[in-house]
C-alpha positions in Angstrom: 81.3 19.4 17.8 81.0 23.2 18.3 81.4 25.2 21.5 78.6 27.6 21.8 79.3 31.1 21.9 79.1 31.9 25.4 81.6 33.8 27.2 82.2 31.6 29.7 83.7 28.3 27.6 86.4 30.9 26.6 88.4 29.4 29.9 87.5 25.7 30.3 90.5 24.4 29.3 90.3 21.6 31.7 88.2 18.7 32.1 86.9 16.2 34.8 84.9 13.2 34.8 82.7 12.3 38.0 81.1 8.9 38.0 77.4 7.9 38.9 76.9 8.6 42.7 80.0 10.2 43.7 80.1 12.0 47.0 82.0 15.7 47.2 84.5 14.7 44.5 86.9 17.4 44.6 87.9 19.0 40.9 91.5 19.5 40.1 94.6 17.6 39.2 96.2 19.1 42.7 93.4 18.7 44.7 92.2 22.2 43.8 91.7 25.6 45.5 90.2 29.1 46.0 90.6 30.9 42.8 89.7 27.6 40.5 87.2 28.6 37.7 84.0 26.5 37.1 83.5 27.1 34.0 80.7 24.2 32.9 79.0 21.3 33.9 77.9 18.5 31.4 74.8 16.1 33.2 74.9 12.7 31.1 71.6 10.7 32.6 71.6 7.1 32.2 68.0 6.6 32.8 65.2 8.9 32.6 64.8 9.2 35.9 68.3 10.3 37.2 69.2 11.8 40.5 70.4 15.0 41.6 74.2 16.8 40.9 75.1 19.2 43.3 78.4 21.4 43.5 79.7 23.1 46.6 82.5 25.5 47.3 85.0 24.5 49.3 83.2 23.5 52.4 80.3 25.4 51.6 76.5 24.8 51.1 75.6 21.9 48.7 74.4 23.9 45.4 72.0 22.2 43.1 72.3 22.5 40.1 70.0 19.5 38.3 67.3 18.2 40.9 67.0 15.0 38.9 64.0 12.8 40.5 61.3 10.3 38.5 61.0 11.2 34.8 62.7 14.3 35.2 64.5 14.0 31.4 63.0 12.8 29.0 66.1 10.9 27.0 69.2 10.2 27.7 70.9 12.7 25.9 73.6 15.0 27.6 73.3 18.4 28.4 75.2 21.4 29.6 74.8 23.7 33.0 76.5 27.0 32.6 78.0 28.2 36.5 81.0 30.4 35.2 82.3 31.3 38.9 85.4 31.3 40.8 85.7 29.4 44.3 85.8 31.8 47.0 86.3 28.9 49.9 88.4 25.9 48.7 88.3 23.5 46.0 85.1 22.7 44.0 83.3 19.5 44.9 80.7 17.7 43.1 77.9 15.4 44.2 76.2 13.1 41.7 73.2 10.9 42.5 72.6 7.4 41.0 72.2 7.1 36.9 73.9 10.3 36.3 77.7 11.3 35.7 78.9 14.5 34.6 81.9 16.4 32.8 83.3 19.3 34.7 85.1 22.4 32.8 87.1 25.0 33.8 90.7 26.3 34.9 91.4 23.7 37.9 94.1 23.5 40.1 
């Protein structure tokens, strides 16, 4: 497996898995922070019809970034949402919805 050549993998050195219909799961071996670098998100639907995967900022607004919803993939095969930004508010927290997990990437505290 390659990394593709964007700028922004150059600093993912960490990895987190979320599970299917996690609420605010907050990324980072020490509970993370302001500062933390999002680097990456990989969505991996189990069903075609997946729900949503939001990210929020410390205790910020809820920021979506796959809508998910009926037949909203067409298979099952993962794919990759580029954020590359830094937390401004607190520790990054994800949100997935039911039939959908993801990989988070960055430099997480």
């Amino acid at each position: 497996m390659t990394t593709p050549d964007y700028p922004i993998f150059v600093n993912s050195t960490q990895y987190q898995a979320i599970a299917v219909s996690q609420a605010n799961t907050v990324l980072g071996p020490g509970g993370g922070a302001a500062g933390d670098y999002l680097s990456h998100i990989t969505i991996v639907p189990a069903s075609t019809s997946p729900g949503a995967v939001t990210i929020t900022d410390g205790g910020g607004s809820p920021i979506t970034i796959f809508a998910g919803g009926a037949s909203s993939v067409s298979s099952l095969v993962p794919f990759t949402v580029a954020v590359g930004a830094k937390s401004m508010n607190g520790a990054w927290k994800v949100t997935t919805g039911t039939s959908v997990s993801v990989v988070a990437c960055g430099q997480l505290t």
